[in-house]
PDB file of N, CA, C and O in Angstrom:
ATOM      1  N   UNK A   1    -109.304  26.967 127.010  1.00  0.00           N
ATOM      2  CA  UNK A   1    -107.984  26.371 127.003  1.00  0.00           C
ATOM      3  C   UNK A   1    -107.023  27.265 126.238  1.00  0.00           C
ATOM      4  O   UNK A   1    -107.458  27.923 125.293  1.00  0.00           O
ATOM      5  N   UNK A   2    -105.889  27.323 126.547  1.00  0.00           N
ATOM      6  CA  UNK A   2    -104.710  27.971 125.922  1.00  0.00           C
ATOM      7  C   UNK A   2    -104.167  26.795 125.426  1.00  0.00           C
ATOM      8  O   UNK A   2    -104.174  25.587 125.662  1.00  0.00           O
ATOM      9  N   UNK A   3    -103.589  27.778 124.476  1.00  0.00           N
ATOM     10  CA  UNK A   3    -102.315  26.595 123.780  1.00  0.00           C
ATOM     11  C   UNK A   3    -101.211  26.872 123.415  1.00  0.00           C
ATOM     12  O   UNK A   3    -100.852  27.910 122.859  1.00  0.00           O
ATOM     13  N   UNK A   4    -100.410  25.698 123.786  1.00  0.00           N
ATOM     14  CA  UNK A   4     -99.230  26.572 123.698  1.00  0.00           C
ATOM     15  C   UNK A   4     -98.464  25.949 122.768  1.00  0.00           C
ATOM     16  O   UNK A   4     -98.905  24.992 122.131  1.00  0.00           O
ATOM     17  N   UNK A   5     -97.210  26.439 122.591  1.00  0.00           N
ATOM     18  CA  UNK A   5     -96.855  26.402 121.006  1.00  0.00           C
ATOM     19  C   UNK A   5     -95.169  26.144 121.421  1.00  0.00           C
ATOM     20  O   UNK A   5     -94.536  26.790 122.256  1.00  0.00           O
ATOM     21  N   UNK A   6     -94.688  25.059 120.617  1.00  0.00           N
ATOM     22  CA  UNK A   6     -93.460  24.317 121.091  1.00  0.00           C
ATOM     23  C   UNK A   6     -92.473  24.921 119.580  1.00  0.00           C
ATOM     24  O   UNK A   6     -92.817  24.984 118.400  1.00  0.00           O
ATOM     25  N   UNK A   7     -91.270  25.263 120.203  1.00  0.00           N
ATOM     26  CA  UNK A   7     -90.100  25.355 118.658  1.00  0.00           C
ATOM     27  C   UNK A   7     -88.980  24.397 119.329  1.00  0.00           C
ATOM     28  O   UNK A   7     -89.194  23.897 120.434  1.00  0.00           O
ATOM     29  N   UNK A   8     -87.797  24.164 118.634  1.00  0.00           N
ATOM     30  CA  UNK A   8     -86.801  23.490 118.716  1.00  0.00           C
ATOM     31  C   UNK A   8     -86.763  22.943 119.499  1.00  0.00           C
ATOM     32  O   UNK A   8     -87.881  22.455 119.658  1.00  0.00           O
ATOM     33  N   UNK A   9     -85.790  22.484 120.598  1.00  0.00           N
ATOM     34  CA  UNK A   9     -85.984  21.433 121.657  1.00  0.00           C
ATOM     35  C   UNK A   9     -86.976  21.205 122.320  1.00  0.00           C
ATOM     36  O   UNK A   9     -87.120  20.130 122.901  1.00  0.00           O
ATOM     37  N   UNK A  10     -87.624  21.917 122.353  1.00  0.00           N
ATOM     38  CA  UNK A  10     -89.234  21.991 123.027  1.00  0.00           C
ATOM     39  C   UNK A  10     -90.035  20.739 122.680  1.00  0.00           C
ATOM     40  O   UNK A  10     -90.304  19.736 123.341  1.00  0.00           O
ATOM     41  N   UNK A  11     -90.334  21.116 121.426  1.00  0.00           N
ATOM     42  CA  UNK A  11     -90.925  20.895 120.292  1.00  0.00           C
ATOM     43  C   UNK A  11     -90.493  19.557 120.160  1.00  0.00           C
ATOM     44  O   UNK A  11     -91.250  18.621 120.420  1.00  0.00           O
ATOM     45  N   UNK A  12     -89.559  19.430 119.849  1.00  0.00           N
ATOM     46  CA  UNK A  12     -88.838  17.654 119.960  1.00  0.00           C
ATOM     47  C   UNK A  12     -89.214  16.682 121.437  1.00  0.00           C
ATOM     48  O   UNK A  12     -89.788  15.614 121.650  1.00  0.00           O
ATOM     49  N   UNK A  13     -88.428  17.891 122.395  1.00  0.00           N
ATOM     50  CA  UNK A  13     -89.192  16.914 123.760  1.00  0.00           C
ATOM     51  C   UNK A  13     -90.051  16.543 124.187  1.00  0.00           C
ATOM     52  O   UNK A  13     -90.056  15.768 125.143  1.00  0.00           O
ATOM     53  N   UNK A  14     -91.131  17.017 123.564  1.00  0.00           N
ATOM     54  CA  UNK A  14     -92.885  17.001 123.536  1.00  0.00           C
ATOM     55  C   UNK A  14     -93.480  15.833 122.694  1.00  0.00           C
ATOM     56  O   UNK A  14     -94.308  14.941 122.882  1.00  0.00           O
ATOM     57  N   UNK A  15     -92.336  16.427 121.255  1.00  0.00           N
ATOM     58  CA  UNK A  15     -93.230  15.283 120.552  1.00  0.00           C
ATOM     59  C   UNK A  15     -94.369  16.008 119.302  1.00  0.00           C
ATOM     60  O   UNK A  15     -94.864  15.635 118.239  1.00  0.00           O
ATOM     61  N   UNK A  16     -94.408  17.181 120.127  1.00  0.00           N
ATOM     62  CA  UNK A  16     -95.889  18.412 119.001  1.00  0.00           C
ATOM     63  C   UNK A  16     -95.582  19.504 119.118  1.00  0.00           C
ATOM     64  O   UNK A  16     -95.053  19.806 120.188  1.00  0.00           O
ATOM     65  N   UNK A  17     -95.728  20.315 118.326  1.00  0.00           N
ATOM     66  CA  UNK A  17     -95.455  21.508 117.952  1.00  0.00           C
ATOM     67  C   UNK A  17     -96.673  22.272 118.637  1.00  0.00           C
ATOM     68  O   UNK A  17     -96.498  23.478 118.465  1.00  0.00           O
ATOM     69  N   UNK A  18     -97.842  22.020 119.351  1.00  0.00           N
ATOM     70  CA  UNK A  18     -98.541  22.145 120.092  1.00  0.00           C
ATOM     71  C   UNK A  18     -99.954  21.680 120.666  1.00  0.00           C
ATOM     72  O   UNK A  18    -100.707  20.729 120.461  1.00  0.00           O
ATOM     73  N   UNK A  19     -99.951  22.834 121.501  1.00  0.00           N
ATOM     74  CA  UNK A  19    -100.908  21.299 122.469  1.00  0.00           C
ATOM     75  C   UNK A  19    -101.894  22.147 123.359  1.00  0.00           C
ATOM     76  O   UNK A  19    -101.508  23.024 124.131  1.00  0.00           O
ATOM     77  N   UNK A  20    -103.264  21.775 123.159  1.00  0.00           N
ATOM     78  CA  UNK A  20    -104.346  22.685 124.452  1.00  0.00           C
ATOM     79  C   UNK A  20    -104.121  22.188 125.443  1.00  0.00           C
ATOM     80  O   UNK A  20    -103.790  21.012 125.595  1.00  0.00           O
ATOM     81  N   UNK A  21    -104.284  23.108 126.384  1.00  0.00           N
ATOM     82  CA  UNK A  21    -104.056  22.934 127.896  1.00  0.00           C
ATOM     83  C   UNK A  21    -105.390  23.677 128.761  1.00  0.00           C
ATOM     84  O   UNK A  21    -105.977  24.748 128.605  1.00  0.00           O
ATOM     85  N   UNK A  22    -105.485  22.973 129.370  1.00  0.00           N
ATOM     86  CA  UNK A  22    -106.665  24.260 130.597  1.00  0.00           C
ATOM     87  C   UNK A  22    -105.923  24.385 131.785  1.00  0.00           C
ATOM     88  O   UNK A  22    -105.588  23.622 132.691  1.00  0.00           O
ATOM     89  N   UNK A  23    -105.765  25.582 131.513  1.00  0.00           N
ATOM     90  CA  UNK A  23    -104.653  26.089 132.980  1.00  0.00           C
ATOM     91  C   UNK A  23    -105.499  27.725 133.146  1.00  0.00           C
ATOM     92  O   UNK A  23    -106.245  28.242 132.315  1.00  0.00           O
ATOM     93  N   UNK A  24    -105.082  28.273 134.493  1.00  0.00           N
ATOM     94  CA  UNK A  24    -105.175  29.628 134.534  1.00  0.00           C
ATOM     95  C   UNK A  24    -104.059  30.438 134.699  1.00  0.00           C
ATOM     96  O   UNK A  24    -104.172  31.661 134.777  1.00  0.00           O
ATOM     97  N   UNK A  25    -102.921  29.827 134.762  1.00  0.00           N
ATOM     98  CA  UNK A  25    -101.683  30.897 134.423  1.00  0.00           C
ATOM     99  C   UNK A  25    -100.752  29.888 134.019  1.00  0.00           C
ATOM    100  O   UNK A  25    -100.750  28.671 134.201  1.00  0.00           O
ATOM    101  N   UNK A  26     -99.734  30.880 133.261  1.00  0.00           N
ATOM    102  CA  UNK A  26     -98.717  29.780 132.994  1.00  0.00           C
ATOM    103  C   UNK A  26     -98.074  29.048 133.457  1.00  0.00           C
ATOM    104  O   UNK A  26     -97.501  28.149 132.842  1.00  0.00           O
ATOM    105  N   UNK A  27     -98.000  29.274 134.812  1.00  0.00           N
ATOM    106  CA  UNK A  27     -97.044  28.472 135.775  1.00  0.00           C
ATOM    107  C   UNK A  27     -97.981  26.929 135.973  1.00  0.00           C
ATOM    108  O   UNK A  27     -97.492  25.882 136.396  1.00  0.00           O
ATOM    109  N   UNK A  28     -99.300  27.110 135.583  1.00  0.00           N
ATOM    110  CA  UNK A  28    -100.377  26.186 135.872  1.00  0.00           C
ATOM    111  C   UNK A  28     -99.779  25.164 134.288  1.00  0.00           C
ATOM    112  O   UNK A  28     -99.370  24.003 134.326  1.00  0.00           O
ATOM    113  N   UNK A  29     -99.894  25.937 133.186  1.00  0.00           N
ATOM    114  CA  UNK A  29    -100.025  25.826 132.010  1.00  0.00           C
ATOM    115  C   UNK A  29     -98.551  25.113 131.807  1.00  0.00           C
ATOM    116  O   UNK A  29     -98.445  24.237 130.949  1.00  0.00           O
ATOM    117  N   UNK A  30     -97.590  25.441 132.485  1.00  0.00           N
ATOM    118  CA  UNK A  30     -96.121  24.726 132.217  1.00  0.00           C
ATOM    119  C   UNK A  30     -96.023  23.202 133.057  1.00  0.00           C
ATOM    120  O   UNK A  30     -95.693  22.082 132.665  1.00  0.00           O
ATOM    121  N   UNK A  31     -96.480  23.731 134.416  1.00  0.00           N
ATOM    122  CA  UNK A  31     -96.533  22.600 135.127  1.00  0.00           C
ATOM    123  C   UNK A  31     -97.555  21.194 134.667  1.00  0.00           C
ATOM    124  O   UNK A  31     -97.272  20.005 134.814  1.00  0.00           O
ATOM    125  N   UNK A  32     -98.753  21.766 134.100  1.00  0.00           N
ATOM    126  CA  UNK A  32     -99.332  20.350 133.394  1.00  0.00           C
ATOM    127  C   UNK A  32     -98.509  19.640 131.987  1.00  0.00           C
ATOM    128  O   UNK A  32     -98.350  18.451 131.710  1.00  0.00           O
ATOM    129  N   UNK A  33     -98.038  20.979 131.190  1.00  0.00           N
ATOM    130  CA  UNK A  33     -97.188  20.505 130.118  1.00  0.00           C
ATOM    131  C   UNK A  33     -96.407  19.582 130.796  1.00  0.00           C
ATOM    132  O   UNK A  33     -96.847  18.438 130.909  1.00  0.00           O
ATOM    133  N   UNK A  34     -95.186  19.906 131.329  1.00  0.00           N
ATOM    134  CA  UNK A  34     -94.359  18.865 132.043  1.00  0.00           C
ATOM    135  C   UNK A  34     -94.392  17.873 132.308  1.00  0.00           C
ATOM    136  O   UNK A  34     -93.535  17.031 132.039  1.00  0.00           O
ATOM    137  N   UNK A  35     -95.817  17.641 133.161  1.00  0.00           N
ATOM    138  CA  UNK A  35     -96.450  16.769 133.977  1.00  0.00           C
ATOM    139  C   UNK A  35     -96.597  15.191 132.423  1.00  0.00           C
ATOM    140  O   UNK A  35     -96.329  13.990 132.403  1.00  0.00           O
ATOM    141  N   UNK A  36     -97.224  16.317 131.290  1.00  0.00           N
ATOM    142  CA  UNK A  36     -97.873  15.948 130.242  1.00  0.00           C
ATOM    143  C   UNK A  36     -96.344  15.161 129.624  1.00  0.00           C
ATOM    144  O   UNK A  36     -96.339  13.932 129.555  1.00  0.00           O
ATOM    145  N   UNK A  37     -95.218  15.873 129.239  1.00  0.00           N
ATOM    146  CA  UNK A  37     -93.950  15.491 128.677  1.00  0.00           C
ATOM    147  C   UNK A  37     -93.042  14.889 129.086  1.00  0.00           C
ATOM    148  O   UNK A  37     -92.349  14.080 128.469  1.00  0.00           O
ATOM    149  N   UNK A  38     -92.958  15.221 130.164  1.00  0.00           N
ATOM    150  CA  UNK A  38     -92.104  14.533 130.930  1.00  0.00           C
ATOM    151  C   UNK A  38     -90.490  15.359 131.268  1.00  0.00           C
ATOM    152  O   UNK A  38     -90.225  16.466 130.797  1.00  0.00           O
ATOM    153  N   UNK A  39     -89.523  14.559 132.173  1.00  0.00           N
ATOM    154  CA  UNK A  39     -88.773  15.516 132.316  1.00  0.00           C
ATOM    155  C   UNK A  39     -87.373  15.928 131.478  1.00  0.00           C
ATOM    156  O   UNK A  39     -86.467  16.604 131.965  1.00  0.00           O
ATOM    157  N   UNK A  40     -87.387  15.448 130.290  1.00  0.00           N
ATOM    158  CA  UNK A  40     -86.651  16.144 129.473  1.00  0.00           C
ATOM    159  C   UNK A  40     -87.073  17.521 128.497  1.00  0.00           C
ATOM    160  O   UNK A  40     -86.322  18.255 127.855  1.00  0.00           O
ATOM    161  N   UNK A  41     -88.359  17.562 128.628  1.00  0.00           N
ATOM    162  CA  UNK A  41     -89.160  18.801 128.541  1.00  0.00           C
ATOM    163  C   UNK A  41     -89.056  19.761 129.138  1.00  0.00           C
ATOM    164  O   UNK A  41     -88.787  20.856 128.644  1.00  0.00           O
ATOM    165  N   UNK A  42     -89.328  19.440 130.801  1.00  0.00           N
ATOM    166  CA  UNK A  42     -89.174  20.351 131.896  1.00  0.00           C
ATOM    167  C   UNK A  42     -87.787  20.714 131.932  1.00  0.00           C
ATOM    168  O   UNK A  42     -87.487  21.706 132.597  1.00  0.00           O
ATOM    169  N   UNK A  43     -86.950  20.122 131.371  1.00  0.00           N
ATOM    170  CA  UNK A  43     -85.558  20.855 131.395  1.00  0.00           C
ATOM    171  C   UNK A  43     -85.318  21.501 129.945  1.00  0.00           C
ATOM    172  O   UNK A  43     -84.168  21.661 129.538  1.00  0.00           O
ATOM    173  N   UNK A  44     -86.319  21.829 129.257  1.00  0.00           N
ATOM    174  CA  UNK A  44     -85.711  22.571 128.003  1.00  0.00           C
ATOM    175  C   UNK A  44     -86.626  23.771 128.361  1.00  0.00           C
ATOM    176  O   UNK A  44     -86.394  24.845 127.805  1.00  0.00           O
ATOM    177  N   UNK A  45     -87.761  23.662 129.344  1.00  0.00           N
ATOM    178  CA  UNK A  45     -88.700  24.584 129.845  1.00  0.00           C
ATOM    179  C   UNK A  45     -87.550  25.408 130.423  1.00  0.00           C
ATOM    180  O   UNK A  45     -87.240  26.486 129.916  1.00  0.00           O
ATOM    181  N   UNK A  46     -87.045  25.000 131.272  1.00  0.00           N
ATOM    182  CA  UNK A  46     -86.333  25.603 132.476  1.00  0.00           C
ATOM    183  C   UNK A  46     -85.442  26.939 131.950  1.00  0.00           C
ATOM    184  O   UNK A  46     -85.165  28.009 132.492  1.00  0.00           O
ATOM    185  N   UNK A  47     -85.149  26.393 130.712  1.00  0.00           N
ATOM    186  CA  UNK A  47     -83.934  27.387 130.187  1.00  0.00           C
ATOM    187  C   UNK A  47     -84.397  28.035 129.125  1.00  0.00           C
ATOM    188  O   UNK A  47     -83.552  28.450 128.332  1.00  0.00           O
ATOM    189  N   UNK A  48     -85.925  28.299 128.824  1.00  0.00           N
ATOM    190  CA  UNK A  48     -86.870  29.288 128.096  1.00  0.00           C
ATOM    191  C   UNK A  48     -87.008  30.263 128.510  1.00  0.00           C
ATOM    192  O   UNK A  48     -86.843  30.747 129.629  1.00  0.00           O
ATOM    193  N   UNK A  49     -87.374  30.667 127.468  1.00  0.00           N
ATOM    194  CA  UNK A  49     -88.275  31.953 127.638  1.00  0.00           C
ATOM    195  C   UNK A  49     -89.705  31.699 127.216  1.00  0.00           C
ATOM    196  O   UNK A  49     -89.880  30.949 126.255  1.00  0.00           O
ATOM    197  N   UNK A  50     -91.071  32.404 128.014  1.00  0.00           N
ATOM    198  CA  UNK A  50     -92.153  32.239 128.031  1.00  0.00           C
ATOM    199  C   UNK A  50     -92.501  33.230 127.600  1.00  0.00           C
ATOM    200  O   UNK A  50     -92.077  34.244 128.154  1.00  0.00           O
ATOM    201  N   UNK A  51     -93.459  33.380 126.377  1.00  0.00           N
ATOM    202  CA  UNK A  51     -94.227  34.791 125.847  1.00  0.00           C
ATOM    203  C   UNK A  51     -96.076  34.020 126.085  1.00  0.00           C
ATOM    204  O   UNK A  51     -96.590  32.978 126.491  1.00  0.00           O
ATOM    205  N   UNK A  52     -96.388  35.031 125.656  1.00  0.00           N
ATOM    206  CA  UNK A  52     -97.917  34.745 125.757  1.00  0.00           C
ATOM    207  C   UNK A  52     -98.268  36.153 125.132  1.00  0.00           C
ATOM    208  O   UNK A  52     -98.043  37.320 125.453  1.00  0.00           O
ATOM    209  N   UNK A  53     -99.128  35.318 123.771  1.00  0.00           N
ATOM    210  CA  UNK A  53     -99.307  36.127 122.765  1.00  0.00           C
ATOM    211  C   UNK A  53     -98.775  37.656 122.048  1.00  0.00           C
ATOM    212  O   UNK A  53     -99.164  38.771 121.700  1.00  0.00           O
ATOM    213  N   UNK A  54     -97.736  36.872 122.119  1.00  0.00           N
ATOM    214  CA  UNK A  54     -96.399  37.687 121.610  1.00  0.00           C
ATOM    215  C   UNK A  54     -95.681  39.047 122.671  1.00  0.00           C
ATOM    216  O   UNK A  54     -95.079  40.048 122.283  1.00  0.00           O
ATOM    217  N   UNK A  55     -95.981  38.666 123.965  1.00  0.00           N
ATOM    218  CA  UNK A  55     -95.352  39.664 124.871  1.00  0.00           C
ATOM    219  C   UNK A  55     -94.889  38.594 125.978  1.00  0.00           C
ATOM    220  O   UNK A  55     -95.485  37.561 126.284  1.00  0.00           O
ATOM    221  N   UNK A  56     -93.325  39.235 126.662  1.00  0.00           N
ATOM    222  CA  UNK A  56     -92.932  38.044 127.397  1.00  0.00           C
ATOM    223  C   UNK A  56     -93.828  37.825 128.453  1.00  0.00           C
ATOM    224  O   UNK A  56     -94.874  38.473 128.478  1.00  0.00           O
ATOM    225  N   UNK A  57     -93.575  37.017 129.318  1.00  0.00           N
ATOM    226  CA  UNK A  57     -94.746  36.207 130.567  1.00  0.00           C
ATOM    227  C   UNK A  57     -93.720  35.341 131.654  1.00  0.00           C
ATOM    228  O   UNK A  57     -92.656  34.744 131.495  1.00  0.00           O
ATOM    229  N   UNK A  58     -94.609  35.593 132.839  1.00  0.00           N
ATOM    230  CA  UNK A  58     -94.179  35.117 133.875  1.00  0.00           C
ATOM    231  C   UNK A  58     -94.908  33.732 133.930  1.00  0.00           C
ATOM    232  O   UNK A  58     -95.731  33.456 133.057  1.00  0.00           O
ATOM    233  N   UNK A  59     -94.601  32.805 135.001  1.00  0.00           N
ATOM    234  CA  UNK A  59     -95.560  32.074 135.694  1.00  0.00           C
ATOM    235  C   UNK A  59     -96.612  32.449 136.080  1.00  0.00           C
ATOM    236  O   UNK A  59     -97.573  31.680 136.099  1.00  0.00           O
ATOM    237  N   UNK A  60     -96.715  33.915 136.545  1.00  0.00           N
ATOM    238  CA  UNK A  60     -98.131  34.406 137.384  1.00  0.00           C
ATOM    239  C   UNK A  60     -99.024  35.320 136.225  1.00  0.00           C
ATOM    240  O   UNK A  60     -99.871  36.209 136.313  1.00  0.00           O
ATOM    241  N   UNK A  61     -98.507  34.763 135.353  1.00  0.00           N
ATOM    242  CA  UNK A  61     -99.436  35.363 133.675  1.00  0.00           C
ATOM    243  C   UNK A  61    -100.861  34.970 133.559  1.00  0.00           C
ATOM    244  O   UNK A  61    -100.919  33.753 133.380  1.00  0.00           O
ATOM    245  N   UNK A  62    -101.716  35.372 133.583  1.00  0.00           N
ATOM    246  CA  UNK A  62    -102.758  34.890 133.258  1.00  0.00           C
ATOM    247  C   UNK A  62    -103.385  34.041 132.053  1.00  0.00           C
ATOM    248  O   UNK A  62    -103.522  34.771 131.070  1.00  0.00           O
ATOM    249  N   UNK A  63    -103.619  33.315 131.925  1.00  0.00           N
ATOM    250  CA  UNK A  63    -103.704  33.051 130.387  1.00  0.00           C
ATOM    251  C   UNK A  63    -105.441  32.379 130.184  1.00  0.00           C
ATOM    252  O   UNK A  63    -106.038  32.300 131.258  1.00  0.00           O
ATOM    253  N   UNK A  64    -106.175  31.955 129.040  1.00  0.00           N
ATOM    254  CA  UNK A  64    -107.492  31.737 129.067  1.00  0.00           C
ATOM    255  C   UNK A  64    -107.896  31.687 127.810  1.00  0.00           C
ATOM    256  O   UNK A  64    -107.175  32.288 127.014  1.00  0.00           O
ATOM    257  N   UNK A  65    -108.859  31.136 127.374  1.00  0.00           N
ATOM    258  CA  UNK A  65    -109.138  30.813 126.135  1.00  0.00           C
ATOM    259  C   UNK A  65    -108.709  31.858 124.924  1.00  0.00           C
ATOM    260  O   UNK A  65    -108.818  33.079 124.807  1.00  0.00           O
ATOM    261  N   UNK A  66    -108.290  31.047 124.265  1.00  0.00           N
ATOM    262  CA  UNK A  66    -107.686  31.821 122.818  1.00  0.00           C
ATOM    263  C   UNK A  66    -106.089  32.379 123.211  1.00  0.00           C
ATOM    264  O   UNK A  66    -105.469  32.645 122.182  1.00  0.00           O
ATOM    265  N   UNK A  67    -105.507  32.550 124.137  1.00  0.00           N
ATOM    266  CA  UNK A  67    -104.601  32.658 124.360  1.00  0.00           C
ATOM    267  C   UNK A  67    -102.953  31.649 123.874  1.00  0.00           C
ATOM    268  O   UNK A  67    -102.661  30.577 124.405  1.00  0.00           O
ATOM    269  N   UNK A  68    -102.307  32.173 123.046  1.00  0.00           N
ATOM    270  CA  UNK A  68    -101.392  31.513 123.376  1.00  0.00           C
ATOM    271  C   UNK A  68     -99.793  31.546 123.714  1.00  0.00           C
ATOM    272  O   UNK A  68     -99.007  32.456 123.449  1.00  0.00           O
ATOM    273  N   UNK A  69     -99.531  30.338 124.357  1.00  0.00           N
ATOM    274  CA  UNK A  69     -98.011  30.660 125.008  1.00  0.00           C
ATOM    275  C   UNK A  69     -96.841  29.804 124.396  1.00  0.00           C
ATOM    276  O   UNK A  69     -96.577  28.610 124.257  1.00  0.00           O
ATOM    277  N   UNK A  70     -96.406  30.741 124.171  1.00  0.00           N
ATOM    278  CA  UNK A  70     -94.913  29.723 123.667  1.00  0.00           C
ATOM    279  C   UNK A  70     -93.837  29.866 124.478  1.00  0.00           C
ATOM    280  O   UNK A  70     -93.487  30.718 125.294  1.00  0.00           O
ATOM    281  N   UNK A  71     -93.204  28.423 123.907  1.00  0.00           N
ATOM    282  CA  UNK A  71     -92.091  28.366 124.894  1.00  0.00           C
ATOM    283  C   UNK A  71     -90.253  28.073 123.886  1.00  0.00           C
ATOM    284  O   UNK A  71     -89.688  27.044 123.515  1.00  0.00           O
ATOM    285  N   UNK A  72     -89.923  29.400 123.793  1.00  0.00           N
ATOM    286  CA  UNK A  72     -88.743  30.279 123.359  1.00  0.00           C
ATOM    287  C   UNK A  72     -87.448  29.445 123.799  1.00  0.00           C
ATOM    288  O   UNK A  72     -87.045  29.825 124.898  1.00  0.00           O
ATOM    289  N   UNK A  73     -86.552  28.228 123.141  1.00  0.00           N
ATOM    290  CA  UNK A  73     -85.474  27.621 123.869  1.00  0.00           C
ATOM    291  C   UNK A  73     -84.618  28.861 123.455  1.00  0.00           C
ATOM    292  O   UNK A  73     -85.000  29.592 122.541  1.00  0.00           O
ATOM    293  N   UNK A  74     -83.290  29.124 124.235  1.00  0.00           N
ATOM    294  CA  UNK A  74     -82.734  30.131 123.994  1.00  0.00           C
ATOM    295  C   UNK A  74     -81.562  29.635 122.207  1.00  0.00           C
ATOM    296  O   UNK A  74     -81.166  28.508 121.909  1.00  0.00           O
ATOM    297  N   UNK A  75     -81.420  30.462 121.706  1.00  0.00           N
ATOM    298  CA  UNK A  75     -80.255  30.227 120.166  1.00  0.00           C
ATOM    299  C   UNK A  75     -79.099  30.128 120.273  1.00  0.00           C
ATOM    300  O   UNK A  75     -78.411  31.111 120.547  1.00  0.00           O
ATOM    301  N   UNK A  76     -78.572  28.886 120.080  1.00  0.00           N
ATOM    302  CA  UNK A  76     -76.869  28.979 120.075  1.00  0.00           C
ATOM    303  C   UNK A  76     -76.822  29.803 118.863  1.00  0.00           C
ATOM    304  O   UNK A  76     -77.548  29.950 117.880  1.00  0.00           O
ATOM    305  N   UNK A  77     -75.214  30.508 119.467  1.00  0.00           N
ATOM    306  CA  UNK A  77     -74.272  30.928 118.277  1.00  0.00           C
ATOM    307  C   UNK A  77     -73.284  31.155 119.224  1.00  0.00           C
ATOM    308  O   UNK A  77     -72.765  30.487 120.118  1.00  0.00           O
ATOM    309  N   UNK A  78     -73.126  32.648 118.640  1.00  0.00           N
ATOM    310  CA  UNK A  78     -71.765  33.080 118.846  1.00  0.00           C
ATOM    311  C   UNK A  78     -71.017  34.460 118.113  1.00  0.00           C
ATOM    312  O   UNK A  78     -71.467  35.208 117.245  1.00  0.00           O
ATOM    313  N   UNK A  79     -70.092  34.474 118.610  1.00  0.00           N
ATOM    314  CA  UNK A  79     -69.682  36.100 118.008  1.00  0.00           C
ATOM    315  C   UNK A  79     -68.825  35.696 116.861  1.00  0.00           C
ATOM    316  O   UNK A  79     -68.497  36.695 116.220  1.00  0.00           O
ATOM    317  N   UNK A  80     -68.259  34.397 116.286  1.00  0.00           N
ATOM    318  CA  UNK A  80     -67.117  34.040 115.564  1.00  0.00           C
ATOM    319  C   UNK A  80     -67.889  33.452 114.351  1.00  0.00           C
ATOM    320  O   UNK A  80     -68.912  32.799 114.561  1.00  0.00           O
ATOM    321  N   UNK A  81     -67.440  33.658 113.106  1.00  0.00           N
ATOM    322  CA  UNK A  81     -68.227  33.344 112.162  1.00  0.00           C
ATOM    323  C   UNK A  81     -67.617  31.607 111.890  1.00  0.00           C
ATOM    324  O   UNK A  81     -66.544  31.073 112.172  1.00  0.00           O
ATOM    325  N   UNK A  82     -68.570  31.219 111.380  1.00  0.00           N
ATOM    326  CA  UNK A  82     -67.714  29.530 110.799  1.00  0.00           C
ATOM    327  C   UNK A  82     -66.736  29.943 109.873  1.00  0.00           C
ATOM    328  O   UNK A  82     -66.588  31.022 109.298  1.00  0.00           O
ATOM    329  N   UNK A  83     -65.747  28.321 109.810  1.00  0.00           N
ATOM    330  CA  UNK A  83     -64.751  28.382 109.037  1.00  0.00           C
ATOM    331  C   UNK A  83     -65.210  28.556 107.542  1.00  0.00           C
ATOM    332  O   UNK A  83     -66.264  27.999 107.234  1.00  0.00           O
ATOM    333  N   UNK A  84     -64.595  29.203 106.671  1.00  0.00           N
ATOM    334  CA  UNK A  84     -64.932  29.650 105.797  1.00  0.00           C
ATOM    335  C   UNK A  84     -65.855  30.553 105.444  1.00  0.00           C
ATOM    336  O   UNK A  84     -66.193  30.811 104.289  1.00  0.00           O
ATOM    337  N   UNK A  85     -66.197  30.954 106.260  1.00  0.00           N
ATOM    338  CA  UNK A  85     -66.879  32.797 106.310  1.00  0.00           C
ATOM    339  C   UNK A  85     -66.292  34.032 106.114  1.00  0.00           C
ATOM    340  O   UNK A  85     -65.126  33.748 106.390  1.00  0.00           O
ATOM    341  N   UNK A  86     -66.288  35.090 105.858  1.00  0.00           N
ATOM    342  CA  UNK A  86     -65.493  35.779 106.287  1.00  0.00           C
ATOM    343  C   UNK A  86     -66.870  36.917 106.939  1.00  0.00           C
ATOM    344  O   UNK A  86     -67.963  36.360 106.835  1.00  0.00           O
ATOM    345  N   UNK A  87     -66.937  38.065 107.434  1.00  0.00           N
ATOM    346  CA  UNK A  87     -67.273  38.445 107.567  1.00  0.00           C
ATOM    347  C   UNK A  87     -67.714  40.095 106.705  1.00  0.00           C
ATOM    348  O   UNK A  87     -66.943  40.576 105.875  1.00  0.00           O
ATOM    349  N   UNK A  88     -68.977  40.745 107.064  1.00  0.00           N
ATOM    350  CA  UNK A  88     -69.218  41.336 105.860  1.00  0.00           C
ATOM    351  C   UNK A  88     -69.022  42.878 106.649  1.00  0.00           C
ATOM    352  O   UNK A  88     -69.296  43.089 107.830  1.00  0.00           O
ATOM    353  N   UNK A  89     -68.526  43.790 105.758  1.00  0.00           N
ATOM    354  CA  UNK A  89     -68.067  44.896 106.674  1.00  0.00           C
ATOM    355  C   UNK A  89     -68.457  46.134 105.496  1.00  0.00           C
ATOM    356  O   UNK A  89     -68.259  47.320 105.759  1.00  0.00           O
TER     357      UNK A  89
END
């Protein structure tokens, strides 16, 4: 089993910060997550990024015991600092 490993919205939509799965690729491995979370999950999936053991990954990734995959929500910001910042130059 792989396991995969939840951060920020992920992580909330799930419920766990992670979770074994028996899949043979990730696309296997996302689709049971989902299946598993439900679909406010599958929509924080959607707009990830997928690594598997620290290099990025497709759906057609292989994955297998000891392996694991995380799932990367992308980081708000921005180019403008908050009010009362100034910037450091």
């Amino acid at each position: 089993m792989a396991t995969l490993l939840l951060f920020g919205p992920a992580r909330t939509a799930a419920g766990t910060r992670r979770e074994a799965i028996d899949a043979g690729t990730v696309g296997e491995l996302v689709a049971a997550a989902c299946g598993r979370f439900g679909p406010e999950f599958a929509g924080v999936v959607e707009a990830s990024a997928l690594w598997v053991n620290g290099e990025p990954a497709d759906g057609s990734t292989v994955v297998g015991p000891g392996d694991e995959v995380a799932v990367v929500p992308p980081v708000s910001g921005g180019a403008d600092a908050a009010p009362g910042l100034r910037s450091v130059q």
